[in-house]
C-alpha positions as CSV (number, residue, x, y, z in Angstrom):
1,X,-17.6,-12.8,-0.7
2,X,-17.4,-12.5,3.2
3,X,-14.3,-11.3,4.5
4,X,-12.4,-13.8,6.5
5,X,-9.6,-12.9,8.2
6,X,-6.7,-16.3,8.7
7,X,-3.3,-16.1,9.7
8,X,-0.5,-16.5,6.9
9,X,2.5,-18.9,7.1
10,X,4.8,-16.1,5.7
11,X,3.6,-14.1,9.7
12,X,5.1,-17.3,11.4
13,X,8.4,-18.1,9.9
14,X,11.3,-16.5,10.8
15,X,13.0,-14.0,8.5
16,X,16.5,-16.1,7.4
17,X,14.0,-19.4,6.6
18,X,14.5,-20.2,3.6
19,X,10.6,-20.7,3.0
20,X,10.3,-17.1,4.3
21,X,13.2,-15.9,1.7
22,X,11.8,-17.3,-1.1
23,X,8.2,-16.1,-0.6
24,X,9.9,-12.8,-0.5
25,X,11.0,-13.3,-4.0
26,X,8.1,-14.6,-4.9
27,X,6.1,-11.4,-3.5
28,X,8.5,-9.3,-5.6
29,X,7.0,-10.9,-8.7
30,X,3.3,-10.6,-7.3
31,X,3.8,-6.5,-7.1
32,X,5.0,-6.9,-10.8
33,X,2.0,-9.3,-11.9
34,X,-0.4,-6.7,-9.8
35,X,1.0,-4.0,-11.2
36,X,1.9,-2.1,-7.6
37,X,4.7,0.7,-8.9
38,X,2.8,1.6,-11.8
39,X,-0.3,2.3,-9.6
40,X,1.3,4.1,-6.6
41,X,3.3,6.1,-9.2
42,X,1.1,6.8,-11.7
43,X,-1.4,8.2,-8.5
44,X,1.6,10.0,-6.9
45,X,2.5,11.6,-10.1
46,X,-0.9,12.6,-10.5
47,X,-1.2,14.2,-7.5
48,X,1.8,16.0,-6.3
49,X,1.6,18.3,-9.6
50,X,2.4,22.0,-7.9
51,X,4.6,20.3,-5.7
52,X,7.0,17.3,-4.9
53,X,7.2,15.4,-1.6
54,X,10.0,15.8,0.8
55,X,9.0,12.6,3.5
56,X,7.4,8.8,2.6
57,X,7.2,6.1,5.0
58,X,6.0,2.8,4.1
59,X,4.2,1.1,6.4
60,X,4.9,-3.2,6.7
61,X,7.7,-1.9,4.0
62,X,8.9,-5.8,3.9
63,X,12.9,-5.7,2.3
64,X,11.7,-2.6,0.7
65,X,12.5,-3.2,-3.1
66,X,8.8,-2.3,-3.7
67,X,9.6,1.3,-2.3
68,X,12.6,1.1,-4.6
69,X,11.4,0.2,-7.9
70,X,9.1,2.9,-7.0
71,X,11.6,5.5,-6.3
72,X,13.1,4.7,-10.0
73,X,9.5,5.2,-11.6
74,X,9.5,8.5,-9.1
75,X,12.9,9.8,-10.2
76,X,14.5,12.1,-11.2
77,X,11.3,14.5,-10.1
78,X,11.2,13.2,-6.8
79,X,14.6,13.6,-5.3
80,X,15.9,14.7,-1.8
81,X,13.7,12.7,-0.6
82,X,13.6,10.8,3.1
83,X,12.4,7.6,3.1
84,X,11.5,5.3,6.3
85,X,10.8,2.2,6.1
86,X,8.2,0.2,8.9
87,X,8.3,-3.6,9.5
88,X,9.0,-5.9,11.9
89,X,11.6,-7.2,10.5
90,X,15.2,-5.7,9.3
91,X,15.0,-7.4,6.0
92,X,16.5,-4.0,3.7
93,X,19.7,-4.9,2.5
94,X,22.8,-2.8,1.7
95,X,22.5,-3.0,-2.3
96,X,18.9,-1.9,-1.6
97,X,19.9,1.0,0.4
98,X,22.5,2.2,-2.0
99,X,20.3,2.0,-4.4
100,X,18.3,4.4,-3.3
101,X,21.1,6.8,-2.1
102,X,21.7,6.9,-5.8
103,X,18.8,8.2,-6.6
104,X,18.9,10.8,-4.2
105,X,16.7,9.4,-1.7
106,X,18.0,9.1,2.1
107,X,16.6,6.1,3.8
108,X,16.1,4.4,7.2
109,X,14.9,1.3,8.5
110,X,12.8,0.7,11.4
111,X,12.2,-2.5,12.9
112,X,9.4,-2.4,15.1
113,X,5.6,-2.9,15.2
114,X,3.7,-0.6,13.2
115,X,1.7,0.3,16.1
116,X,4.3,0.9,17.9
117,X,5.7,3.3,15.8
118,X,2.4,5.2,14.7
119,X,2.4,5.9,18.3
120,X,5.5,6.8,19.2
121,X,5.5,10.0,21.3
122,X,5.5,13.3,19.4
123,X,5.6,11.6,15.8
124,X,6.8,13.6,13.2
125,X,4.5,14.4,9.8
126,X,5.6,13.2,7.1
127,X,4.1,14.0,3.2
128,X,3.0,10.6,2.4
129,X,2.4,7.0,3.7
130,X,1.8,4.1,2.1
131,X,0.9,0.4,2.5
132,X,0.9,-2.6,-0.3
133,X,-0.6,-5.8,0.7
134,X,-0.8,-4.8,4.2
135,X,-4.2,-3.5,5.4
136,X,-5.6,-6.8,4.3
137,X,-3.7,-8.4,7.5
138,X,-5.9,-6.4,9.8
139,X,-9.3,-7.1,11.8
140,X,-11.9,-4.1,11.4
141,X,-10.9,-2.6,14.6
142,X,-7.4,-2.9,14.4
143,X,-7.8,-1.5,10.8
144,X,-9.7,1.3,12.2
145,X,-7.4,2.6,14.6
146,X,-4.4,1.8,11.9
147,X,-6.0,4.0,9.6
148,X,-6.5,6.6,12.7
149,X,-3.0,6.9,13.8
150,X,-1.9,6.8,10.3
151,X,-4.4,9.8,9.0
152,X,-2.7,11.9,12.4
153,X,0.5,12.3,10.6
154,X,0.2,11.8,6.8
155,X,-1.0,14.4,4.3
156,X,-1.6,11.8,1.7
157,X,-1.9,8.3,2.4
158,X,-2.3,5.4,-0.6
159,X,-2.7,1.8,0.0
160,X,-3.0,-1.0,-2.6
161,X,-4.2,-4.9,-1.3
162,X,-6.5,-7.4,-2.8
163,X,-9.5,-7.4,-4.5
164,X,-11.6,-9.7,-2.6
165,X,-13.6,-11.0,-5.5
166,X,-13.6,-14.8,-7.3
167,X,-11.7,-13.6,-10.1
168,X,-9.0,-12.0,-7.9
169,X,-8.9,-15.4,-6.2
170,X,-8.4,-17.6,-9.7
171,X,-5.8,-15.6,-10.4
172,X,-4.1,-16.4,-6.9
173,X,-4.7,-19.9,-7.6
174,X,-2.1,-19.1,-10.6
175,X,0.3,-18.2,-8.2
176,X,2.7,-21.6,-9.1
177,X,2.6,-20.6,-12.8
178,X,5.2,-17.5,-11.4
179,X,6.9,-19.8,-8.9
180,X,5.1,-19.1,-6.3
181,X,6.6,-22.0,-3.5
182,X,3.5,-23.4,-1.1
183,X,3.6,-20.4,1.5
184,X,3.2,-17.9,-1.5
185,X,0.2,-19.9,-3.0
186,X,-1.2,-20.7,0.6
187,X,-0.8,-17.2,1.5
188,X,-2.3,-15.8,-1.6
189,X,-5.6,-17.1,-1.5
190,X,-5.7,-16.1,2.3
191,X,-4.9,-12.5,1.2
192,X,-7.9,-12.5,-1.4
193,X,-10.4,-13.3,1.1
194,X,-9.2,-10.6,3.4
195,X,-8.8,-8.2,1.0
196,X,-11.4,-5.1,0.2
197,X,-14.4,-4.1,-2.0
198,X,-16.6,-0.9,-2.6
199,X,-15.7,1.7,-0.4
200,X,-14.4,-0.4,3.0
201,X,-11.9,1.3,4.0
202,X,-13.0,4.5,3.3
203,X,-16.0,3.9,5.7
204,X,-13.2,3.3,8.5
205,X,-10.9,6.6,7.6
206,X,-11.7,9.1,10.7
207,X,-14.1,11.3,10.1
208,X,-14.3,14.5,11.6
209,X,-11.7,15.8,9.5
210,X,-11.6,17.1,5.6
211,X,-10.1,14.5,3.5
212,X,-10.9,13.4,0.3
213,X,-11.3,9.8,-0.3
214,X,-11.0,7.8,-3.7
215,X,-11.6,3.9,-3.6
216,X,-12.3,1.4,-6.1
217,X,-10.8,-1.8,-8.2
218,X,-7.3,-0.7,-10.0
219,X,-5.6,-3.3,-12.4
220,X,-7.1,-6.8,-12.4
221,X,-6.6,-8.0,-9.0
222,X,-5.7,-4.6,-6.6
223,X,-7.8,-2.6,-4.8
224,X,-6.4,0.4,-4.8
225,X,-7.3,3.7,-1.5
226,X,-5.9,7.5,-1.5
227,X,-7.0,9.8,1.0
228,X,-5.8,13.3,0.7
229,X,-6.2,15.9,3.6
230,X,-7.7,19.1,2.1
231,X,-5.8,22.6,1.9
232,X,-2.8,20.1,1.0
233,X,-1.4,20.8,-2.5
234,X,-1.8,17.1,-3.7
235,X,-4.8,16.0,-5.2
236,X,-6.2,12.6,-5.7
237,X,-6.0,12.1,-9.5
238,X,-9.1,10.3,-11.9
239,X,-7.1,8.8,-14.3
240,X,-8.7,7.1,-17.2
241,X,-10.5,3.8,-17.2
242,X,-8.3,1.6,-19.3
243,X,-7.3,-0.8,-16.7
244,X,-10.3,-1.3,-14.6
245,X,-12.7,-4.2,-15.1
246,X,-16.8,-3.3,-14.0
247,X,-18.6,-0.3,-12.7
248,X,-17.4,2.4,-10.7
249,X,-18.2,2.0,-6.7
250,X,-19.9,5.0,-5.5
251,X,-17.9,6.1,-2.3
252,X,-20.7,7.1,0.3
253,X,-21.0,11.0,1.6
254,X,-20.7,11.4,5.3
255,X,-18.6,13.6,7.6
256,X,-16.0,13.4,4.5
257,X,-15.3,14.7,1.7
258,X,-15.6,13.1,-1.4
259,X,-13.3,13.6,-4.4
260,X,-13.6,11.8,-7.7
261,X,-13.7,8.2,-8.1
262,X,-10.0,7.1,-9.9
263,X,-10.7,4.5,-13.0
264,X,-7.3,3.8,-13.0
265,X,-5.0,4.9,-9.8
């Protein structure tokens, strides 16, 4: 399946329309169904064995309830932690935020365009980025120089957006049998066919520098990217294959490095 790149109704409506609002809650359910949290966390976990993470920032973080519900999966091992959340919109709310401060993690939103902030003058480093159902918005050369700025000031960076395959797009047609209102099921199939496959975006992570990439097909419908720079004390986990459907993609050997290929991030 080409990738087609189409603006999504959710993009043009303005944050207190009710439309908008509703396909929020409607996204919530579509990181449940997709399985984000137990991804991300099961790869975070994985990774940060010798040592825990001080700084996350999520990148197009929405109301950032994703970031909380994986904080709680995080928690109690990750704690003291600061949090920042990216996106154009304000949209965390107070319960949200206390939320967090009870688990321990300190958090701030910024509402500004990711670019903007990636380059913000002398940007601070933070232990790990990520991104959920965000990448997929980007053309190749914005998502190049996203994934440039991003890999300046991250030590681990892990992204989850869709599989763009015709079984991840059946199942977005099954987006009303959640809920899902007409800009959630528009918006869906959109996302499919500008999601990712094989090893796209690691062929678009700078080279030039040691990382080591994993890429491939996580849960049913996610596709699921961890780069970790080397000499960091993470490392990019190979969990077993238990929820992944197909072969293993073979991520190609360039200026990078290569670690193992995850069967289940």
């Amino acid at each position: 399946m080409k990738r087609e790149i189409e603006s999504e109704l959710i993009d043009e409506l303005l944050a207190d329309d009710p439309r908008a609002m509703r396909s929020r809650r409607d996204l919530r359910r579509v990181h449940r169904w997709m399985g984000h949290t137990r991804i991300m966390a099961r790869t975070l976990d994985a990774a940060f064995t010798d040592r825990i993470p001080r700084s996350i920032v999520e990148l197009g973080a929405g109301d950032g309830t994703l970031l909380l519900r994986l904080a709680k999966r995080l928690a109690p091992r990750w704690n003291q932690m600061r949090a920042v959340l990216v996106d154009r919109q304000r949209l965390l709310a107070s319960q949200t935020k206390a939320e967090f401060e009870a688990l321990s993690w300190h958090v701030e939103s910024v509402e500004t365009d990711v670019f903007d902030w990636l380059e913000r003058p002398n940007p601070e480093a933070c232990d790990v980025t990520i991104a959920t159902l965000f990448l997929h918005h980007f053309r190749e050369g914005d998502l190049r120089r996203f994934l440039s700025l991003a890999a300046r000031q991250t030590g681990f960076f892990l992204a989850c957006d869709p599989e763009r395959a015709y079984f991840s797009l059946c199942g977005a047609s099954l987006l009303g049998l959640i809920g899902g209102n007409y800009v959630t099921r528009h918006d869906g199939k959109i996302s499919v066919r500008a999601g990712f496959v094989e090893n796209e975006l690691s062929d678009l992570w700078p080279a030039g520098e040691d990382w080591r990439l994993v890429e491939r097909q996580a849960g049913l419908f996610t596709h699921c990217f961890a780069a970790q720079r080397i000499g960091d004390s993470a490392r990019v986990a190979s969990p077993a294959a238990s929820e992944t459907r197909g072969r293993p993609s073979d991520v190609r050997e360039g200026e990078k490095r290569i670690g193992p290929l995850p069967r289940r991030c």
